[in-house]
N, C-alpha and C positions, 0 to 999 in steps of 0.2 A: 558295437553297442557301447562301446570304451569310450568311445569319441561322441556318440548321442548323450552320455551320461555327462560329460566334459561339455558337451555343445547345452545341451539343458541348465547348465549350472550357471554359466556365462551369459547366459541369454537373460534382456531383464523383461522379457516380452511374457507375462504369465501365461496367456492361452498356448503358444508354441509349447513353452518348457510342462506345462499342461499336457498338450498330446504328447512329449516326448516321454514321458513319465507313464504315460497310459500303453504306451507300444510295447516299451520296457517291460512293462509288469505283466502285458499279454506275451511277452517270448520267454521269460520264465517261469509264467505259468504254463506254458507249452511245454516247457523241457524240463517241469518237476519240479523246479527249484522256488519250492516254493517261498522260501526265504528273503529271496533277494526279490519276487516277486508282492510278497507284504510291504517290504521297505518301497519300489515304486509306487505301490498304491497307493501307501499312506502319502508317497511326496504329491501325485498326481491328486488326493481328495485335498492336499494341503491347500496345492495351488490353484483346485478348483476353489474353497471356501476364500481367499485370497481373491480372488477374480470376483465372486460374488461379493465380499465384504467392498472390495473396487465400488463395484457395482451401484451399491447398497450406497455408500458413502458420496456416491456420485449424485443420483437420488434424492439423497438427504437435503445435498448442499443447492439443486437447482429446485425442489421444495421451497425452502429457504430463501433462498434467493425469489422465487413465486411469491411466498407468503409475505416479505419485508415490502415487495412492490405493491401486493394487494394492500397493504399496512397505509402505503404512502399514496396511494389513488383513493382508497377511502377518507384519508384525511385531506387531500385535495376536492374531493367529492361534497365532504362536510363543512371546510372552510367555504366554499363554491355557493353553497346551500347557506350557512350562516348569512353570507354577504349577500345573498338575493335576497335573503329576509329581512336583513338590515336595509339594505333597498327601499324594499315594499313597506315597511314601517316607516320611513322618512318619507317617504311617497305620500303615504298616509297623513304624517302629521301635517305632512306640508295642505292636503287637501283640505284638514280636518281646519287648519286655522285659516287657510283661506274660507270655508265658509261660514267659519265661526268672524272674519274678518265682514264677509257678506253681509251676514243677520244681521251684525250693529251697525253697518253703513245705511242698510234698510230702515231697521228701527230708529236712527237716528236723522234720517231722511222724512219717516214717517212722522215722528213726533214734533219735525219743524213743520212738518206739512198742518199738524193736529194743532200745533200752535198757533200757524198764524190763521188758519181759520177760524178758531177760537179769538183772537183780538180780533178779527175779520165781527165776527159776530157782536162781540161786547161794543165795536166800534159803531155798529147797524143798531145797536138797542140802546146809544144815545139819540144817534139822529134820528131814529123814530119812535122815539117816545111816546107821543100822544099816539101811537100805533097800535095800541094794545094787541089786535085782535091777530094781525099781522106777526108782531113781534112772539104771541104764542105759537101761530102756526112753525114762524122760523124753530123757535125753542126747540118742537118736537122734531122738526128734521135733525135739525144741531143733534140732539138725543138718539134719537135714531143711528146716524152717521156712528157715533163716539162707539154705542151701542154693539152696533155691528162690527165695523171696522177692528177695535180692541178684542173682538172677540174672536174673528176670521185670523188677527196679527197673531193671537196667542194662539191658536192650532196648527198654524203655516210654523211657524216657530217652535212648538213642541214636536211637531211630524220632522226637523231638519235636525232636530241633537237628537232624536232618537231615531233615526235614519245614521246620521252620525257612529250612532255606539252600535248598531248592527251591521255596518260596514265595516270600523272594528276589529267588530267578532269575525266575520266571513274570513277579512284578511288574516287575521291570528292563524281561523283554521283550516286556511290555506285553500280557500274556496269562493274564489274569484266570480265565479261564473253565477254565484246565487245575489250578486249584486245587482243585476238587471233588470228585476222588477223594482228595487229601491231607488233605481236612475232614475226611474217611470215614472214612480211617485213624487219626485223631488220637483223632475219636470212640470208633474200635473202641479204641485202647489205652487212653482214658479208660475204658470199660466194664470192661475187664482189670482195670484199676488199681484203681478204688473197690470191686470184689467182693472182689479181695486184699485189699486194706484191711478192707473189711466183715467178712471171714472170718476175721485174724486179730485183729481188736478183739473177735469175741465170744469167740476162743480164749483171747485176753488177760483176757477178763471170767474165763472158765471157771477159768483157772488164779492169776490174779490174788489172791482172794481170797474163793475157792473158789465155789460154786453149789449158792443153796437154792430147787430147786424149789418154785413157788405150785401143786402139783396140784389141778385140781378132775374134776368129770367134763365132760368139753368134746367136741361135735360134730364125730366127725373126716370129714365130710363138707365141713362150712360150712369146717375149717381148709384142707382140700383146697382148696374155690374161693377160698377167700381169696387161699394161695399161686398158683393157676392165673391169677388176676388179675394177676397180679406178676409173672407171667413169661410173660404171653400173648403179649407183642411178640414173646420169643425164639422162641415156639412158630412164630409166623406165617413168622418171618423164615427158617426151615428148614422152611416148608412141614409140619410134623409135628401131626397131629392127635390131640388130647387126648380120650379117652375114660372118662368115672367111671360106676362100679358103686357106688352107697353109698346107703342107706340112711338107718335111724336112729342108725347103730352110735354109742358112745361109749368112749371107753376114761377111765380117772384117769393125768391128763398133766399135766404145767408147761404151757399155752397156749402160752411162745412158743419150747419146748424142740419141742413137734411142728412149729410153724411153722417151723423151721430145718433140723428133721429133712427134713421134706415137700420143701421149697424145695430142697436140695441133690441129693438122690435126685432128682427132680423136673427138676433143671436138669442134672442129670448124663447123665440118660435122651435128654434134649434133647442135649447135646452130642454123645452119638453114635450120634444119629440124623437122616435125612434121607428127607422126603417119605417118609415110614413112621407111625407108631401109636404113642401113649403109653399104655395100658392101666393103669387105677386102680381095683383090686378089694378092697372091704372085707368083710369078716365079723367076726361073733362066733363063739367057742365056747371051754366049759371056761376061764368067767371070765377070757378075753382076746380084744383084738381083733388081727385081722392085718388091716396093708395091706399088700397084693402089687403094687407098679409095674412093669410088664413092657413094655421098646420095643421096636422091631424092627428094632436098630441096628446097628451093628458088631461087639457079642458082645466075649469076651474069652477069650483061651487059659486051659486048666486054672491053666498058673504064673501067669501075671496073679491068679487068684481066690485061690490060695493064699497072697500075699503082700498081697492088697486091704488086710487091716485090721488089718499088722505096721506097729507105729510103727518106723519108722526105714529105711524101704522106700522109695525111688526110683518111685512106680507112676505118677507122671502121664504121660497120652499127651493127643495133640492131638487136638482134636474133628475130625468130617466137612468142618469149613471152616475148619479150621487152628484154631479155638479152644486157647487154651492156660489148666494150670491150675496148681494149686497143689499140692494133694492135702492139704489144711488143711480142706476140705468134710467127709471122710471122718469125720476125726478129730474134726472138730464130732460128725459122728451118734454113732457111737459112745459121746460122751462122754457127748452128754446122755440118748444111751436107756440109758447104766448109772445115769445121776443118777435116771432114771424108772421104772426095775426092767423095762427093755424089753431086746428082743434085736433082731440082723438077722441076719441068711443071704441068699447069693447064688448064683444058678443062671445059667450061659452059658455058649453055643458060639460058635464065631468065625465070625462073619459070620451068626449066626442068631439074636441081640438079647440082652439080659439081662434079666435078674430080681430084684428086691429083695424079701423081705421082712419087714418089722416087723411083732416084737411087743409088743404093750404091754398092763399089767392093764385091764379093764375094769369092775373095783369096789372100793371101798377099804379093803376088807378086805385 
């Protein structure tokens, strides 16, 4: 026990010198001695608290160690997170002056457009002066255009800065995904936007510098699916199905005077109608041909038809899903089926669909 006491003291391995300490104090508590049996205890709980305090300190220091690396992955976490927010906010600015870049190239596009119309006009109201009666009709179309146009610009333009500041917002609060309806809507007022524009650049063509029909005899079947091509998304998009009657018919046309004519009637029919019928019926007779477009839409009151194809007439209404228009379409057909030696007429009851239809020569005599 002389040499376990010697061997425990020497040893720097605490658990050993631990049990040797615990043997010790069990053989002299065996043989009475109790004495020498308190002094191993107390060495043996020493070296037990010693072992624990180890323990303890061991614990402490791989906590520590835990805690300092959670310390520096949460800050790599939040740098990570700053810089993708920094990101997305440069993202943004950058989108925000691109189409803040957009709206003024438009507006500035537009108001050369509004311009030169405008000396387009005052230039028509020298040379026809003794025109009176003329020169008023023009007037009201003039008024009309300015009218609408400026008014249609300032909604498309208020709907895109405040489209603007709610996208913004969404990205601020970190909510990307509630953008998707304001894509939708930007989209729709783009769609708005370039048809206006489309409509009155060819109006601008027409009166510009006036329009010389290319007639030839042309398939107003083929121009039909052409234009149905071109506007099939809109058909789908209101659910309205397109149905053509035609033939071999042909009439003597400008190609792209029927193509503008077709597409307008055609997209008009469309507007107000829903999950209903486009009806597209051709014939010949008495060296002309008619198309009849007939939908199954909203219809229009007697006053509405009376005033349909008075220039200087207030007639736009909003489509089945709020589409809105111009009433510069109208004025396109008319112009170009006088430039073609054509007519149109219109037949509708309210809420029992309408009816267009055009006619045009069929030989060129």
């Amino acid at each position: 026990f002389v040499q376990s006491e010697k061997f425990a003291e020497k040893s720097g391995f605490l658990p050993e010198k631990s049990n040797i300490y615990f043997k010790l104090y069990q053989y002299y508590k065996q043989t009475g001695d109790y004495k020498h049996a308190l002094k191993y205890f107390d060495l043996h709980v020493n070296a037990k608290d010693s072992i624990f305090n180890l323990n303890a300190a061991k614990q402490i220091e791989e906590l520590e160690i835990q805690y300092h690396t959670a310390q520096k992955e949460l800050e790599i976490t939040k740098l990570e997170t700053t810089n993708e927010l920094n990101q997305k906010e440069i993202s943004f600015r950058k989108r925000e002056r691109n189409i803040a870049t957009i709206g003024f190239l438009i507006l500035a596009v537009l108001l050369l457009l509004l311009y030169r119309l405008f000396t387009m006009v005052k230039k028509q109201k020298k040379v026809l002066d003794g025109q009176n009666k003329e020169l008023e009709k023009l007037n009201g179309i003039q008024n009309q255009i300015f009218s609408i146009i400026s008014h249609d610009f300032r909604s498309i333009t208020s709907s895109y800065l405040a489209s603007a500041k709610i996208i913004e917002h969404y990205l601020n609060k970190g909510q990307p995904e509630k953008l998707l309806p304001i894509a939708s809507e930007i989209g729709k007022n783009s769609k708005n936007l370039s048809s206006m524009l489309e409509n009155l650049l060819q109006w601008a063509v027409l009166k510009r510098r006036g329009f010389e029909p290319g007639k030839n005899m042309i398939s107003v079947k083929e121009s039909i699916n052409q234009v149905a091509g071109l506007l099939k998304d809109q058909f789908e998009a209101k659910n309205n199905t397109l149905i053509i009657n035609a033939a071999d018919e042909k009439v003597f046309c400008d190609p792209e005077s029927l193509s503008i004519i077709l597409r307008n009637i055609m997209a008009n029919a469309n507007k107000f109608t829903q999950h209903g019928n486009i009806t597209i019926d051709v014939r010949s007779e008495n060296n002309y041909g008619y198309i009849k477009i007939t939908d199954t839409g909203t219809g229009m009151t007697q006053e509405a038809m009376n005033t349909l194809f008075q220039p200087g007439k207030d007639k736009t209404r909003q489509g089945t899903a709020g589409e809105k228009g111009t009433g510069i379409g109208l004025l396109l057909v008319t112009e170009h089926l006088k430039e073609n030696l054509g007519e149109i007429k219109v037949s509708s009851e309210s809420g029992k669909g309408t009816c267009f239809e055009i006619k045009l020569p069929n030989t060129t005599q």
